[in-house]
C-alpha positions as CSV (number, residue, x, y, z in Angstrom):
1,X,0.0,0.0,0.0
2,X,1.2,3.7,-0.8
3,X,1.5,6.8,1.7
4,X,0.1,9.7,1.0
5,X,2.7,12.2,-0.5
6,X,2.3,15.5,1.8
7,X,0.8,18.1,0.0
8,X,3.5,21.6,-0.4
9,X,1.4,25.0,0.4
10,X,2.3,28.4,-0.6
11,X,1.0,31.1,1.6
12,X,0.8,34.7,-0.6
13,X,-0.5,37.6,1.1
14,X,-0.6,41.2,-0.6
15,X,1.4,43.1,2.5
16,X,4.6,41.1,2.0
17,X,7.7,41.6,-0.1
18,X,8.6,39.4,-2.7
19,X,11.3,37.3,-1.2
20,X,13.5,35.0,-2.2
21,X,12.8,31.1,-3.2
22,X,15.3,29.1,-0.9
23,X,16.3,31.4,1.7
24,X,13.1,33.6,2.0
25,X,15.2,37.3,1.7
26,X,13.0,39.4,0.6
27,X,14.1,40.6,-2.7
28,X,14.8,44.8,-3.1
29,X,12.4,46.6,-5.7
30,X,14.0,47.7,-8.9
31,X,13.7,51.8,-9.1
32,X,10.9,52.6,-11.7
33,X,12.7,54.6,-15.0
34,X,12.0,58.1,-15.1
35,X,10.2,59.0,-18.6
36,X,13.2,59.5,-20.9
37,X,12.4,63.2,-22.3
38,X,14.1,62.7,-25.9
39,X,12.3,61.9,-28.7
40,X,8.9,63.9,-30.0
41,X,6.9,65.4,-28.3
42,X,3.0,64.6,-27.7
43,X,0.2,66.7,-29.0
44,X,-0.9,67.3,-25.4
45,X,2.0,68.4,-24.5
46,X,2.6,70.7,-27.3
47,X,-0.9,71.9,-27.0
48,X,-0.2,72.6,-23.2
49,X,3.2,74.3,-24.3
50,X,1.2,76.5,-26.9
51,X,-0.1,78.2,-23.7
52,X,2.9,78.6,-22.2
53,X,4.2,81.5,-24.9
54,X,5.6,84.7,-22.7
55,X,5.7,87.3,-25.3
56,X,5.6,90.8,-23.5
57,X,2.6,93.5,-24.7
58,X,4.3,95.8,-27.6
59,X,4.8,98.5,-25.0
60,X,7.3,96.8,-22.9
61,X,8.5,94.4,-26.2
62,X,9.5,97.7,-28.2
63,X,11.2,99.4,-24.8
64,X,14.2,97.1,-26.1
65,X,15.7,97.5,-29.2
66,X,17.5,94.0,-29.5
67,X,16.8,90.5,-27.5
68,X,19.2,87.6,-27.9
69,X,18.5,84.6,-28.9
70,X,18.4,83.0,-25.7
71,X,15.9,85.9,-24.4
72,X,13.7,85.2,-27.3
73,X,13.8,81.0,-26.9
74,X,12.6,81.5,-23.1
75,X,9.8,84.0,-24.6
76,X,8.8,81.0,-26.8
77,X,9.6,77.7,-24.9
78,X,11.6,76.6,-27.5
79,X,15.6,75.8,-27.8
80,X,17.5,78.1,-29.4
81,X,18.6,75.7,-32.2
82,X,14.7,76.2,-33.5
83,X,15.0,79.4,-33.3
84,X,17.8,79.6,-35.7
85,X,16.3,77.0,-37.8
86,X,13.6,78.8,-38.4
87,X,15.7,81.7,-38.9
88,X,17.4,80.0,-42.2
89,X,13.8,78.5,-43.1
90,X,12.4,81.8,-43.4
91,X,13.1,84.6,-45.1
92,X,11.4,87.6,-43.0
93,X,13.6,86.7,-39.7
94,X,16.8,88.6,-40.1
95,X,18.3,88.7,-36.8
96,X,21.8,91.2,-36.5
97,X,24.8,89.8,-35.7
98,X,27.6,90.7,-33.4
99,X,31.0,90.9,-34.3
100,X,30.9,88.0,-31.6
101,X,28.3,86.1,-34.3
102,X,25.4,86.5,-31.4
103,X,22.1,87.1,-32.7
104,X,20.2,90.0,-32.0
105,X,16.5,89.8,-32.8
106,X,14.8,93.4,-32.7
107,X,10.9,93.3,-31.9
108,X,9.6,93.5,-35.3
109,X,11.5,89.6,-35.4
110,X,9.8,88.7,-32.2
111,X,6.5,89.5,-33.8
112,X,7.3,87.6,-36.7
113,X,8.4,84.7,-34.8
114,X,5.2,85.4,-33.0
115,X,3.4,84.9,-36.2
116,X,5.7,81.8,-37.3
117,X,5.3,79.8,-34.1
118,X,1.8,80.3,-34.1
119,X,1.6,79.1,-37.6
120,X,3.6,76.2,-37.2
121,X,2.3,75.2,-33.6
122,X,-0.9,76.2,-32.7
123,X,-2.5,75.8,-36.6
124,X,0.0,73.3,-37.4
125,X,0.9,74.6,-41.0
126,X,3.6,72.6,-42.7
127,X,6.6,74.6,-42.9
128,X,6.2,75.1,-46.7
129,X,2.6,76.3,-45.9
130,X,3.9,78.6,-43.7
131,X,6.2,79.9,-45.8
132,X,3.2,80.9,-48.4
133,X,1.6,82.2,-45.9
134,X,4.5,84.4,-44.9
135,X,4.9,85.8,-48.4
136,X,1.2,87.5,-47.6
137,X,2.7,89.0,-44.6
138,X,0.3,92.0,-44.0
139,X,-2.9,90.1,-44.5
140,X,-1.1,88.1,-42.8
141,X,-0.3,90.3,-39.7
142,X,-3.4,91.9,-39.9
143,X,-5.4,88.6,-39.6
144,X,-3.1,87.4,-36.3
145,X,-3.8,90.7,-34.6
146,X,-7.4,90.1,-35.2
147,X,-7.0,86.6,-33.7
148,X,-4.4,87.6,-30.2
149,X,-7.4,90.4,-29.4
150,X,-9.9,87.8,-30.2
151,X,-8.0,85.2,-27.6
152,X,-7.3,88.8,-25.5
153,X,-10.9,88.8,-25.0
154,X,-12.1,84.9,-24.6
155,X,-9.5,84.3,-21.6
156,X,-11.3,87.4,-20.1
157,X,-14.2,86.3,-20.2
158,X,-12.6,83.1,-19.1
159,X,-11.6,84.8,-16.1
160,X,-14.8,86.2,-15.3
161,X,-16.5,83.2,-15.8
162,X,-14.6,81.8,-13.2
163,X,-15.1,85.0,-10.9
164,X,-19.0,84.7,-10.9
């Protein structure tokens, strides 16, 4: 006649480390990976950025007569290398240059930039659509200051929605 082989339990409860097989240790957690922060971009988080755009009112933009680069790619939220690229991409940004090679954009480039980033960005143009766009610059201009008083006026009333 055969014995009954004893029957092997496991015991799992949800408070206790993992721990070891054999010698019961309990085994140390792995750190979780920060989110790596190369790569593109989400829309959410370009949409969120799009918000983010700290480009003073004329009056205190044209006290200035030059900003540097790095001045105008904090204005923007962008790096400097965009900047620049979209310096050679279009033709309307002519920043001066120091004998140092610095670039100094005056205000009238800030606007354009202005006009560039929300082209590119918010209304997500192609860069060869915004570049036909450009061409039309004062229909253009006239169009986007039509559209900053119109977004002047909606986060007003934004704002006193949230008041009431």
């Amino acid at each position: 006649m055969q014995k009954p082989l004893p029957q092997i339990t496991f015991e799992f409860t949800p408070d206790d480390a993992p721990k070891e097989f054999l010698s019961g240790r309990s085994l140390a957690q792995p750190a979780p990976k920060p989110k790596s922060t190369r790569g593109r971009k989400s829309a959410k988080e370009i949409d969120a950025e799009i918000e983010n755009v700290q480009v003073p009112e004329d009056e205190v933009l044209f006290k200035k007569q030059y900003y540097t680069i790095g001045d105008v790619a904090r204005m923007f939220g962008v790096k400097a290398s965009l900047i620049r690229y979209w310096e050679n991409e279009f033709d309307v940004l002519d920043p001066r240059k120091n004998r140092k090679g610095d670039r100094l954009f005056k205000p009238t480039d800030i606007k354009n930039l202005q006009i560039i980033y929300d082209l590119l960005r918010r209304r997500k143009f192609t860069l060869e659509g915004a570049k036909e766009y450009m061409k039309n610059l004062e229909k253009a201009e006239e169009k986007y200051a039509l559209i900053e008083s119109l977004q002047k006026v909606r986060s007003f009333l934004l704002e006193l929605k949230a008041h009431l």
